[in-house]
N, C-alpha and C positions, 0 to 999 in steps of 0.2 A: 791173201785178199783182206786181210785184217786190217793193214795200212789203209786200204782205200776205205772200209767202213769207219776208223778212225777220223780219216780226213773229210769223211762226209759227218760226221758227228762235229769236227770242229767249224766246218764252215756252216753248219744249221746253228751251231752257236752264236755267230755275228749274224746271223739276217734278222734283222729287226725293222723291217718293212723299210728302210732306208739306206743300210749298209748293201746291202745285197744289188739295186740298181745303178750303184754307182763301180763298186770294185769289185773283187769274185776269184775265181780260183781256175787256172788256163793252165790245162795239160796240153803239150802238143808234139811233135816229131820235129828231128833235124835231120838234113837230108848226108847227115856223115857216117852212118846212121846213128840216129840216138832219141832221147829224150828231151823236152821242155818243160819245166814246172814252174811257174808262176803263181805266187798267192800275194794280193793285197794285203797289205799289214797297217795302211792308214782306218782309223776310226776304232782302230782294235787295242788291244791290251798290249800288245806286242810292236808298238806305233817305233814306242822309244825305247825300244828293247836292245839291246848289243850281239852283236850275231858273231864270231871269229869266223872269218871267211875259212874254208876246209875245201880241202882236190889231193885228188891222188890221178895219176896216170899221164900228168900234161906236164908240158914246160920241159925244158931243156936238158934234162935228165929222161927224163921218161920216154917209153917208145911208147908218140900216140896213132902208130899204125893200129892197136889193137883196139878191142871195144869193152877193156879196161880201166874205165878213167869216167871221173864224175869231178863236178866244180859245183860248191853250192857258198852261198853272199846275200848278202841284203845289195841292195838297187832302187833307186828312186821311190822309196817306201815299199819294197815289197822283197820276197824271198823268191830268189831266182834260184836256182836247180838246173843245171843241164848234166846230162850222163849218159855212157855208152846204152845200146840198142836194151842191155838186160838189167839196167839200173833204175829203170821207175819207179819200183818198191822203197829201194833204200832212200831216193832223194825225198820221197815221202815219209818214210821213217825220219830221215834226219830231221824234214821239217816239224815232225809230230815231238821230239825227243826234245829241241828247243823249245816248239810252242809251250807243251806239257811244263819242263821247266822254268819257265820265264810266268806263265799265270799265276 
């Protein structure tokens, strides 16, 4: 749970009565089953940061019958995350291990 108290510590960092009504941080479900993570990175420190896209489990070597595999990228200004059913810690870590870096 430490990830998440992290991830809650870095987005009370961006709200400054204007960042926060516009962009935001969206966890959600994929029905394969898995995870979604979403973080806004416009207005932040991290806008024009370089991200090396990272996945293990998918694409044409991999078997993605299992719920082994995670894909995390930057996207239209923000940090996209998708991963198996038991991966929402880690695409959270990942995001915390770049942000950390990159400030």
């Amino acid at each position: 749970m430490k990830a998440i108290k992290e991830l809650e510590e870095w987005y009370l960092s961006q709200c400054n009565e204007d960042w926060e009504h516009t962009y935001g941080v969206e966890i959600g479900t994929l029905d394969n089953p898995g995870w979604l993570l979403k973080i806004d990175l416009m207005d932040t420190d991290l806008e024009d940061s370089e991200y090396q896209e990272f996945s293990y489990g998918v694409g044409e070597e991999a078997d993605t019958s299992g719920d082994n595999w995670l894909i995390t990228k930057l996207e239209n200004g923000k940090f996209v995350g998708y991963g198996g059913p038991q991966k929402l810690e880690e695409l959270i870590r990942l995001f915390l291990a770049w942000a950390h870096g990159n400030a």
